[in-house]
C-alpha angles and dihedrals in degrees: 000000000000122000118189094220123063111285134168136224119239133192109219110225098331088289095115093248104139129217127200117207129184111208103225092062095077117055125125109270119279123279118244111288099028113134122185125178130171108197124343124286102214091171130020090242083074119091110189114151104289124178126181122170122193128193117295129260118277116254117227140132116323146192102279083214096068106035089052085068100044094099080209099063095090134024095224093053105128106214116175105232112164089173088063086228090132092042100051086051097061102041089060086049111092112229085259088065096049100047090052096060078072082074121093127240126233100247084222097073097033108118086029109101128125124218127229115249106242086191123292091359103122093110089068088038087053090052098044098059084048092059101039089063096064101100104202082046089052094046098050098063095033085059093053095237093135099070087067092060090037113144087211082197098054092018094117098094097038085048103051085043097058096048092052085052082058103050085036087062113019105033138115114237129036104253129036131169134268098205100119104043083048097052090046089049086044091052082070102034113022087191096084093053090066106096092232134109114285134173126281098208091042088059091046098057096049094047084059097047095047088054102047084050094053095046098027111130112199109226123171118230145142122280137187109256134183136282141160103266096358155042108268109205105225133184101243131159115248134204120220130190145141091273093053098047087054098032120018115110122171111210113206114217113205104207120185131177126235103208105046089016081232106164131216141187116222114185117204114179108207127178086191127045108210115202145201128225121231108202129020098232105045151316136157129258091264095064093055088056098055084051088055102038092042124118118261147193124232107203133152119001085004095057118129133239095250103219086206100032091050084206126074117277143189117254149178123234136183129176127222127186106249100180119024111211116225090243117024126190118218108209102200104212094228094149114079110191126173125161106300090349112106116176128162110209105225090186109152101235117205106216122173128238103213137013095025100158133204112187094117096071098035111096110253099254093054108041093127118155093341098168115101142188135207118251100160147016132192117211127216108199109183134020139272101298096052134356148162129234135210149158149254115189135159117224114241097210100037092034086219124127123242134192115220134202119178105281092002127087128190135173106235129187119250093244081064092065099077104087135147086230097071112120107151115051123193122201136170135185095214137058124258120246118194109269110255131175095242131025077228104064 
């Protein structure tokens, strides 16, 4: 990868595996009253490379829980790091930077950070601060658990993403740059190197999978299989992770078939729920459920190999949620493409902020705590040729909501969260605590 500024190329951990790292990238973040801009934004749906920088936060006195996890606070810490991330952080910091991590952040402003545009990379600054709002997620790297976990041979991604939760919550200055994280994740898909538009729940879903990947534990049990007319225990290996204790979800297809009425069990495991929507104009998120979880006919192309039958048949399936994950991720299929057909649905979706239950749509032996709330949205602005992302994301220590857009932050009223523009919808079945370093402290 070429980069047109002076960059340097870095072996990760003596494995072979290059970085390459443009100076520039890794700079401690601006000082109040530094402006850079690449190009001019006439509308927000343009998304030309855009930094502001505003003062920094004030230091004053902070939570010890969280400072004595931020691998920045001393110089002495010693933080195992075998991918140099760390290390190539703090050798682009000048020793007054340094000196001044020793300083302590006002617990106000932690989890309030903006990130700097790279050109057209909203859509990963949309999702981060998605993510970054997810308490027992956030926990979990600030700590330092995940070093535990830590697969040292496809630790790059994990790694990157905890040091940006750092600087995300326990830095000093309200934006900082996702550079790194973006040319480690780029490593594995170069698309998102490119500076044009991608797509916000694409990138989602890869950030999840790369760090499961990178956590994931194997475990033997026994799990509940398919048979004709009922669930079959089997002995299967299981992976576990952080992203699987917060994500994971298993759907349950019923399939019967309409000529010999034989019945089947289908399990599909999702981290993100894409749904359809239903009417053009509007509807409400619960609408967009029953159409998913709606039965349905397979007939034609779609028919089934009836093991009974021994021919193709036609069939009716419905799908049931078997296991519900602590946090689920509604994906709203705005974008309509077909061949040559391109449409963006515009239809204004009513989705609740608390209490939005599905139990409906659990299957009876699991509906355990089936009642969610929102914690985050991600906006689409635009259409399918160019676009603009933001967030929506309730802060987990003020309780307040806050838009933001790339490097601006700004506090917004709940009544401002229903919007057409909603395409990403984060819900979760538990409360969120402040991140701290130990459940002790």
């Amino acid at each position: 990868m070429g980069f047109s500024r002076a960059s340097s190329n870095v072996d990760l951990c003596g494995t072979g595996k290059s970085l390459t790292l443009p100076r520039h990238s890794l700079h401690k973040r601006a000082r109040c009253g530094d402006v850079t801009t690449q190009g001019s934004r006439n509308s927000r749906h343009q998304n030309e490379e855009v930094e502001v920088n505003r003062c920094p936060k004030t230091p004053v006195k902070t939570s010890p829980c969280l400072l004595a996890s931020h691998p920045m606070a001393s110089r002495s810490m010693k933080m195992p790091d075998d991918f140099n991330i760390y290390y190539l952080l703090k050798d682009a910091l000048s020793s007054e930077n340094l000196n001044e991590t020793h300083e302590e952040t006002n617990p106000q402003y932690q989890g309030l950070t903006g990130l700097r545009n790279l050109g057209n990379t909203c859509y990963m600054n949309a999702v981060i601060q998605c993510l970054c709002s997810i308490s027992p997620l956030v926990e979990y790297f600030l700590s330092g658990k995940y070093i535990t976990s830590l697969d040292k041979d496809n630790g790059e991604i994990a790694t990157a993403f905890a040091y940006l939760m750092n600087e995300m919550w326990l830095g000093d200055f309200d934006c900082v740059s996702p550079e790194v994280f973006r040319l480690v994740i780029g490593e594995q898909y170069p698309t998102f190197l490119k500076k044009t538009q991608q797509d916000a729940q694409e990138f989602l879903i890869h950030v999840l999978n790369e760090l499961h990947e990178a956590l994931k534990k194997s475990s033997k049990r026994r799990n509940q299989g398919t048979t004709s007319t009922a669930w079959e225990s089997r002995p299967s290996v299981t992976e576990s992770s952080i992203i699987t204790r917060l994500f994971e979800g298993h759907l349950s297809y019923y399939v019967m078939c309409l000529e010999c009425q034989t019945t089947t069990y289908k399990n599909e495991i999702f981290t993100v729920l894409s749904l359809p929507i239903p009417y053009e104009t509007e509807c409400s998120l619960e609408e967009c459920l029953e159409c998913f979880f709606q039965q349905d006919m397979l007939t034609w192309n779609n028919q089934i190999t009836c093991s009974s039958c021994g021919t193709k048949q036609d069939a009716a399936v419905k799908a049931s949620i078997a296991k519900a994950p602590k946090t689920v991720i509604f994906h709203l299929k705005r974008f309509d493409c077909q061949g040559s057909y391109k449409k963006k649905l515009t239809t204004d979706i009513y989705y609740p902020l608390n209490n939005l239950d599905l139990s409906p749509y659990i299957y009876p032996l699991f509906r355990k705590n089936p009642k969610y709330s929102l914690f985050a949205v991600v906006n689409h602005f635009g259409d399918l040729d160019g676009g603009h992302y933001t967030a929506f994301c309730k802060h987990t220590i003020s309780q307040n909501w806050y838009n933001f857009d790339d490097s601006r932050i700004s506090e917004i009223a709940e009544s401002a969260l229903q919007t057409p523009d909603a395409y990403l919808l984060f819900y979760s079945n538990q409360s969120f605590s402040v991140p701290v370093k130990n459940q002790s402290c």
